[in-house]
C-alpha positions in Angstrom: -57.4 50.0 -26.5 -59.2 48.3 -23.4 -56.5 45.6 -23.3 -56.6 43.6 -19.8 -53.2 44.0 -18.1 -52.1 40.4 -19.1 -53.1 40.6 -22.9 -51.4 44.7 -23.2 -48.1 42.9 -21.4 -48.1 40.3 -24.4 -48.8 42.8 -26.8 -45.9 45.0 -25.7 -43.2 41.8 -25.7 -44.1 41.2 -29.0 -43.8 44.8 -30.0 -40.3 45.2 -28.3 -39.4 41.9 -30.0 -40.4 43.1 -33.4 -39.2 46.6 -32.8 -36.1 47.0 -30.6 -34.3 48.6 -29.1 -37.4 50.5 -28.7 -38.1 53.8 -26.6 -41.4 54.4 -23.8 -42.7 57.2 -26.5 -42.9 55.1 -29.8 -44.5 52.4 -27.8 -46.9 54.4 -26.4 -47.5 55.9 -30.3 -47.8 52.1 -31.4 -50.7 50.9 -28.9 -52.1 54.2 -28.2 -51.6 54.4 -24.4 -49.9 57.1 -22.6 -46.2 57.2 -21.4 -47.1 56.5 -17.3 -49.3 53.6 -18.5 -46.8 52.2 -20.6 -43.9 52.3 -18.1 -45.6 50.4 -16.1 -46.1 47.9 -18.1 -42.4 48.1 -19.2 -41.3 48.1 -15.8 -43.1 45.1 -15.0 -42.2 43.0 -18.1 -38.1 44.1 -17.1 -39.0 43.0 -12.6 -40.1 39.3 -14.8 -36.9 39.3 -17.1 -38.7 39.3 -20.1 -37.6 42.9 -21.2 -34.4 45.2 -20.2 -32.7 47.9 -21.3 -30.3 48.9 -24.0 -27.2 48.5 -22.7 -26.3 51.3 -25.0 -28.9 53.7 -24.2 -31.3 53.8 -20.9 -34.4 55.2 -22.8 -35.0 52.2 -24.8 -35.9 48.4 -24.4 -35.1 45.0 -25.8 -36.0 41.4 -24.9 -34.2 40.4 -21.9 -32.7 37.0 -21.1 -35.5 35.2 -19.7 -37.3 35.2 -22.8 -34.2 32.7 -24.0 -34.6 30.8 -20.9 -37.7 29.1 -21.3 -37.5 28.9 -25.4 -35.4 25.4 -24.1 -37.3 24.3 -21.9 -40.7 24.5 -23.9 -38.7 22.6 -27.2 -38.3 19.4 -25.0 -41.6 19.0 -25.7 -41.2 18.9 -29.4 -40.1 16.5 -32.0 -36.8 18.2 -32.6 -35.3 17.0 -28.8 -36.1 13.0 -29.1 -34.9 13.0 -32.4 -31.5 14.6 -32.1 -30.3 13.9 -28.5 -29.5 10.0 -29.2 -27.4 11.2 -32.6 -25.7 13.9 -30.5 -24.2 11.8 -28.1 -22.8 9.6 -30.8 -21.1 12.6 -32.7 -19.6 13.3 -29.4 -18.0 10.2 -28.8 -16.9 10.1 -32.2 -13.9 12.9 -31.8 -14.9 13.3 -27.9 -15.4 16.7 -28.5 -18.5 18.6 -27.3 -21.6 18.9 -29.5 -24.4 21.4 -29.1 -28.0 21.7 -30.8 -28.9 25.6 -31.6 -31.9 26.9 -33.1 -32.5 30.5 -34.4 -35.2 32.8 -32.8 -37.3 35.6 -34.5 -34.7 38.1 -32.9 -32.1 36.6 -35.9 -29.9 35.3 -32.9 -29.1 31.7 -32.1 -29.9 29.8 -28.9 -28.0 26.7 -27.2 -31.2 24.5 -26.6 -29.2 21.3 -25.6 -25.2 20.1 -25.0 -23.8 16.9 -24.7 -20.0 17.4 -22.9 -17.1 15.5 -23.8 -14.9 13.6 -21.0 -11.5 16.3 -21.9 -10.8 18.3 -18.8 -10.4 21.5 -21.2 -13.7 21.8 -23.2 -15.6 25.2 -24.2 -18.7 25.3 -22.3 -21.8 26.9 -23.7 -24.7 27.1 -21.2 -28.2 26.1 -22.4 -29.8 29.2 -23.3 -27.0 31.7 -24.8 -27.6 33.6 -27.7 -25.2 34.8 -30.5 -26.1 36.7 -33.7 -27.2 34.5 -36.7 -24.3 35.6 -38.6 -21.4 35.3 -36.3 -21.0 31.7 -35.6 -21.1 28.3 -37.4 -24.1 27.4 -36.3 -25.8 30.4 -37.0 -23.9 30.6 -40.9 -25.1 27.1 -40.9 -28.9 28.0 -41.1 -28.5 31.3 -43.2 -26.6 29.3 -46.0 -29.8 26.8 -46.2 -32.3 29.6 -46.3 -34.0 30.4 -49.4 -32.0 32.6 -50.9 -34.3 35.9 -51.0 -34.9 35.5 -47.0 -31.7 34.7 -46.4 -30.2 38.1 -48.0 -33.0 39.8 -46.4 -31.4 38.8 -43.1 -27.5 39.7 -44.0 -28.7 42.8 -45.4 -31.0 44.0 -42.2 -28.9 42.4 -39.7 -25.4 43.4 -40.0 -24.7 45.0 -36.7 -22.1 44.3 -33.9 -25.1 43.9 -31.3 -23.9 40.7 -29.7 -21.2 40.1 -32.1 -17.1 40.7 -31.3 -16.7 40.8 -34.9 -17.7 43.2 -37.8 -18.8 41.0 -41.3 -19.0 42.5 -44.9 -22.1 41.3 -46.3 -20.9 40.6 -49.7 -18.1 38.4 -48.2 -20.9 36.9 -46.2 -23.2 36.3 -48.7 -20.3 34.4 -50.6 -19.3 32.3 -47.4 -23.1 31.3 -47.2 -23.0 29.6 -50.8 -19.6 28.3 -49.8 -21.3 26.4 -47.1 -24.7 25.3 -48.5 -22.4 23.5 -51.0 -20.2 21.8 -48.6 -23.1 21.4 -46.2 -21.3 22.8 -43.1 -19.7 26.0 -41.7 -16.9 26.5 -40.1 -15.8 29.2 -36.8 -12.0 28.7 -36.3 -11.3 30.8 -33.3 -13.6 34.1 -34.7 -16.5 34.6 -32.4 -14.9 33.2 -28.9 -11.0 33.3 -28.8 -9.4 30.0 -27.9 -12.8 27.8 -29.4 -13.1 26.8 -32.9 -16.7 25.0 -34.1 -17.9 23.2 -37.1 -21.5 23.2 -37.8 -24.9 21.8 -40.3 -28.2 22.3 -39.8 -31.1 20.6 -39.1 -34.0 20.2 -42.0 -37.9 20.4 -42.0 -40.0 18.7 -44.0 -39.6 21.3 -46.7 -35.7 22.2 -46.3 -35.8 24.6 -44.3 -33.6 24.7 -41.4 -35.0 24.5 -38.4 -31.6 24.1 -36.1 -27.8 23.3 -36.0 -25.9 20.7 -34.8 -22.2 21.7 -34.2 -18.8 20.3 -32.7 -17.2 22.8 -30.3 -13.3 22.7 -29.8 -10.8 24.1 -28.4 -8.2 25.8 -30.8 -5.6 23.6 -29.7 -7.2 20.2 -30.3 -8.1 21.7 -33.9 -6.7 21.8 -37.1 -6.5 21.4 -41.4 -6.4 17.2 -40.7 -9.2 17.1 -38.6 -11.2 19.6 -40.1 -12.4 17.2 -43.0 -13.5 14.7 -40.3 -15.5 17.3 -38.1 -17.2 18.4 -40.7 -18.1 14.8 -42.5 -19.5 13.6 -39.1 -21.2 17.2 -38.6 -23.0 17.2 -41.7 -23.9 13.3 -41.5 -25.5 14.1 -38.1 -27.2 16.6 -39.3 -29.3 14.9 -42.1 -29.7 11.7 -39.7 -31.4 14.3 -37.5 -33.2 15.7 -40.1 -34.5 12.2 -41.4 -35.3 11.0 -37.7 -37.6 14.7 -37.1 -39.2 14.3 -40.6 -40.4 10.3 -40.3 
């Protein structure tokens, strides 16, 4: 192929992103190189973070944590951050409850880009940077439900796996949850991806409506409930479009 080192490294993330988990042989089939050549370059990629192994089999790679890393730090320098950080501390200190601003990657995950804490001594804490799968949290049902339709049951349909995920989802059952929430405009987690922590979540609108991140509430199980659900989500979803307004204008 006469790739440079640099632009062959590049190549390969993107074809472990696109292809995972992914093993040394079906690589080297992809970009024509042999197996020593390319485990080199794997080896290198996992020494920087940027790849790993599947936990569930040795032999094969996916994108390692580093590549979730920087995604928040390179985002501050977008639109999306100045708009939403001034309405996220006001959701917060609505209910005092923590609030968190996710956005979805091309791996069909989510990732915590920014949190504003509440002043409780017992709050969930999310560090900047985790990932979860799409489907499995508010957040995540939050941008599928906005999705066009086709892409959006492209994703339920391809990604139903427990990769990342404590839970196991029916996509039918899914797929009627999603309408559920694009017509009350937010999602709701109450204590089903991380025991003890419930979450209530809407997304975050481009230009054309389509979502581009959530903005959620995380609580504790204990501090949540029927009465306040109504009023989690109200403020939720109004944060949301104010966001969406602010990063559109």
């Amino acid at each position: 192929m006469g790739l440079s080192t640099v632009v062959r490294s590049l190549r390969v993330l993107e074809a472990v992103a696109e292809h995972q988990p992914v093993s040394v042989g079906e690589l080297s089939k992809i970009f024509g190189l042999s197996e020593s050549t390319m485990r080199r370059t794997l080896r290198a990629l996992k020494v920087s973070g940027w790849l790993r192994a599947d936990p569930l089999d040795a032999t094969r790679w996916e994108i390692g944590a580093w590549v979730f890393g920087v995604r928040p730090t390179a985002l501050r320098n977008t639109r999306l951050f100045p708009a939403a950080r001034e309405l996220m501390i006001r959701l917060r200190d609505a209910p005092d409850e923590t609030v968190l601003l996710s956005v979805p990657d091309a791996l069909n995950d989510m990732v915590v880009v920014d949190r504003v804490d509440c002043g409780h001594a017992v709050r969930p804490f999310h560090a900047i940077g985790d990932t979860s799968r799409q489907y499995a949290t508010a957040p995540g049902r939050a941008v599928l439900a906005h999705l066009p339709v086709p892409e959006a049951d492209g994703l339920v349909t391809g990604g139903l796996d427990d990769r990342g995920a404590p839970i196991a989802t029916d996509a039918a059952e899914l797929r009627a949850e999603l309408r559920h929430i694009r017509d009350r405009g937010y999602a709701v987690d109450q204590n089903r991806h991380r025991p003890g922590v419930c979450a209530v979540a809407a997304p975050v609108l481009d230009h054309d409506g389509v979502p581009l991140a959530a903005v959620s509430v995380s609580v504790p199980e204990y501090r949540f409930g029927p009465v306040r659900l109504d009023a989690l989500g109200q403020l939720v979803k109004d944060t949301g479009a104010r966001i969406t307004a602010r990063h559109c204008n």
